[in-house]
Every structure is written in C-alpha cells, then in structure tokens.
N, C-alpha and C positions, 0 to 999 in steps of 0.2 A: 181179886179185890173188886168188888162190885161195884166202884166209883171208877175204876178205870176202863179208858177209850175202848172200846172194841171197833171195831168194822169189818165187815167181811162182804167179800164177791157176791150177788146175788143167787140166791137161794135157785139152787137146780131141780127145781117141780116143775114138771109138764113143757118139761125138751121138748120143742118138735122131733119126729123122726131123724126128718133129715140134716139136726145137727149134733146127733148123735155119734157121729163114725166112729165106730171102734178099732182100734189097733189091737193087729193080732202079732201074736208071738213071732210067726213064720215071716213079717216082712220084713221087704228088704230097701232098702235105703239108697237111692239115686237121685242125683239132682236131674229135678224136671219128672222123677217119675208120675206117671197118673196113679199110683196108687197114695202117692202122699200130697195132692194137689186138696187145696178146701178152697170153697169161696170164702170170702173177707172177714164175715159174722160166724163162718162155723166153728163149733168148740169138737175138738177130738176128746174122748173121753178114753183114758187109759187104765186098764186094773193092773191087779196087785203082781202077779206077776212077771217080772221083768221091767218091771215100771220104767226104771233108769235110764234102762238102752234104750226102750220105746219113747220117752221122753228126748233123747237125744238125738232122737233118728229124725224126729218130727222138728227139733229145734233147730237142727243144723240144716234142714229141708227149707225152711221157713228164713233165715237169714240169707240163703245163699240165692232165695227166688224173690228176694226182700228189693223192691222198687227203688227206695231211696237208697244213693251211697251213704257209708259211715266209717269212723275211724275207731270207733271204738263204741264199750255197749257198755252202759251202765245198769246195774239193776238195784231194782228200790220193793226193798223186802216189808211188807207191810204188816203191821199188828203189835201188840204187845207181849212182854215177857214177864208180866203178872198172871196171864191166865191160860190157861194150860191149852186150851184150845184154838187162843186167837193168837201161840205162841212158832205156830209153820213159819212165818216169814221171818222173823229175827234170827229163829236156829237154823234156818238157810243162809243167812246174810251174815250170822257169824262164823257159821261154816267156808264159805264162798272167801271170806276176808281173809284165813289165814293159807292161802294159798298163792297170794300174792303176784296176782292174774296184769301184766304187762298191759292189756287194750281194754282193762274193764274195772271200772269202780261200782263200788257196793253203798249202799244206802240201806239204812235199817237193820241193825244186830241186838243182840242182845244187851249189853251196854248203849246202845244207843240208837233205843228202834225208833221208826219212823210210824205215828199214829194219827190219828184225829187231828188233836192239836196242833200237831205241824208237819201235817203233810204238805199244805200250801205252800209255807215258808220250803220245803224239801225243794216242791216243785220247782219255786219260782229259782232255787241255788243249781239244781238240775241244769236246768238255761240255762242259765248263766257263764257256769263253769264246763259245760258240756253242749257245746250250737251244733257239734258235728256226729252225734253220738244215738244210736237204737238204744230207747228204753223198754226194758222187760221187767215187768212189772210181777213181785210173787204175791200172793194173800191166803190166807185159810177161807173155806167156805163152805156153808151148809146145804144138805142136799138130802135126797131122799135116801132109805133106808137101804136100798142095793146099788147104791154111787159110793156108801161111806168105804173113806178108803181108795177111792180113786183121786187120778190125777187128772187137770185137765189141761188143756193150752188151745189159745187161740190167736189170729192175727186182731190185733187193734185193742183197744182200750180196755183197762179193768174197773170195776167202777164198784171200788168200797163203800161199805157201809149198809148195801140193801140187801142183806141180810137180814139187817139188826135195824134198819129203818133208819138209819143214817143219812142224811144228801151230805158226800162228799165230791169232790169232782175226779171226774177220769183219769187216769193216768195210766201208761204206756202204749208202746208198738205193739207190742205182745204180752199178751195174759196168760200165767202158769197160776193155777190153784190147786188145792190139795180140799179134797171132800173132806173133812175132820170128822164130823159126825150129820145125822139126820136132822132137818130141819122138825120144829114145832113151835109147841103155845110159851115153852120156856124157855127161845131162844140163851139166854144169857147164861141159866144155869147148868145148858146145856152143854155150854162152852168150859163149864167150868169143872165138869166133870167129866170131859173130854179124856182120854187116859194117854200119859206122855209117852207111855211105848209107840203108840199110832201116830202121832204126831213127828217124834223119831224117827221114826221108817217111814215117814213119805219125803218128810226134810233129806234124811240119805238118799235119797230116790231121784228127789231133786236135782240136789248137787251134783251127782252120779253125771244125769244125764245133763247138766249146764256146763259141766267139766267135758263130757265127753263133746260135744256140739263145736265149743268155744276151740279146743285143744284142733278139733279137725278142719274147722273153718279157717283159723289164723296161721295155720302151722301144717294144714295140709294131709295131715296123717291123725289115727288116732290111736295115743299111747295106752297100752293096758285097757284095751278096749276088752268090754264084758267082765273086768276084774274089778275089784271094789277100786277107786280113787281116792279115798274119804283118808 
C-alpha cells in the first residue's frame, strides 16, 4: 500500500572497510573472545549461510560483554505488514511472541507492528514499563546488490527511516537488520516487490539466532543448538 509508513535502517552503500567484518562459518563462540570483539559503531555483516548460529553467536557475544546490567531484554521489531519488504520486523516479532520468552517482551508483530506513527509513543511505553531492560532493536534495510540477503548486527542504535529519507529517532542497545533487497532510484517500489520467500528466511534466521543467544545467556546452555527452533 503505497500510503503506508515505511522506514528502514540506513542504506548500506560505501561501508568503510573496517566495518565490514565478516563472520565465517568456522567460528567459534567464547566470551571475551578476540575474534568476536568490534568497537561500538562496527556493523558485522553475516551471509546466507548459517545465518542463525552466526547471528547468535555474535548476540550472545555482545550481551554477555554488554556494560550495563539488565533484567530483561525487550525487542521492538520495526516496519509494517502491508508491504512485503518493510514486512522483516513484524514476522520476527510475531515469530519471537509466540514462544513465550520468561526475561523478554516483544514490540512490533504482525497484528501490531510498530511503524512511523508510533514509534515514539513505543519508545516513550518502552521506559516506562521497562527502566531495567537491553533494547534490541530489528528493521529491514536496503543495501547494495552483494549484501542483499544478508544480516547484520551492531552495538548501539538503529536509526529508521534513512533509507527512505525518513528523520525518525534512534532506538536500541543493539541493531539486527536484514538486507531485503538493493538500494536505488525506486526506493519504495522496491520494497514492494521485495519477494516474501527472502523476507521469510532471514525472519527464520533471525529468530533462530535471538532464541539461540537468549536460551544460552539466561539458562546457561544451549537447547537444540544448530537444529531449527522455529
């Protein structure tokens, strides 16, 4: 629907080098290791294969090396579920919801995603209802033609909308996007031809790896690790 809100992460054209790292297949997972340390601003960039565990390896990396204490993580799954491409964050968040996660609430699904219009209002309910809690923040986002299809994560803030030329304000501790498709001149219709099997499979990727992270961090162990969760 071409009236409704989009926003998405900013457009991934002309990475520096150095906040490129890529996760490989082969590594391995220790807290404090130096192979999973970044500075603050770096974004990991993860492909297609084996996304999930890579994603999780690097999520549970990042929470357990995480500065501030927390009781609990909330995540605020952002976009709409009108358009097939700005639709990653709700099918994460109605994925994530029916799992019924003890130390972590969800914001943004598919019945009731979190967009434009009331992100703010999200935010300010966020605080309120959660003073002691890591926000991790999901979005769809556009990028160049050998990202599409990746996933990415970063320490600090996501910042919707500049994509699509949106000023929304920042939100979260930690940033997870999913490359949907290649940035261009048609951002919008881009979105909207987006095809839902890729969207799919990076939302399972997702969850995969937010289940695996979550399950090892709070509980110590990881259940049915490498086996699907979903």
């Amino acid at each position: 629907m071409l009236g409704d809100p989009i926003f998405l992460t900013t457009k991934y054209t002309g990475i520096r080098k150095e906040k490129t790292d890529r996760i490989k297949t082969e590594i391995q997972v220790q807290k404090g290791s130096a192979d999973m340390s970044t500075k603050k601003d770096s974004t990991y960039y993860i492909d297609h294969k084996g996304a999930g565990i890579k994603l999780g390896a690097l999520l549970f990396d990042f929470l357990s090396s995480c500065d501030s204490s927390f009781r609990e993580l909330v995540f605020i799954c952002i976009g709409s579920d009108r358009i097939t491409g700005d639709s990653l964050g709700p099918l994460v968040g109605h994925s994530l919801s029916k799992h019924g996660l003890s130390f972590a609430y969800v914001y943004g699904t598919l019945s009731r995603p979190v967009h434009a219009l009331n992100l703010n209002e999200t935010i300010q309910e966020i605080k309120l209802r959660h003073p002691d809690s890591l926000l991790i923040a999901i979005d769809a986002s556009l990028g160049t033609r050998k990202h599409t299809g990746y996933l990415t994560i970063s320490r600090g803030s996501l910042e919707p909308g500049l994509g699509v030329h949106k000023k929304l304000p920042p939100v979260g501790d930690i940033a997870i996007t999913g490359i949907v498709n290649s940035a261009g001149n048609f951002d919008h219709f881009t979105l909207q031809t987006t095809r839902l099997s890729t969207v799919v499979r990076m939302a399972d990727a997702i969850v995969l790896g937010i289940l695996m992270a979550y399950r090892r961090y709070f509980y110590g162990f990881n259940r049915n690790f490498g086996r699907p969760l979903l």
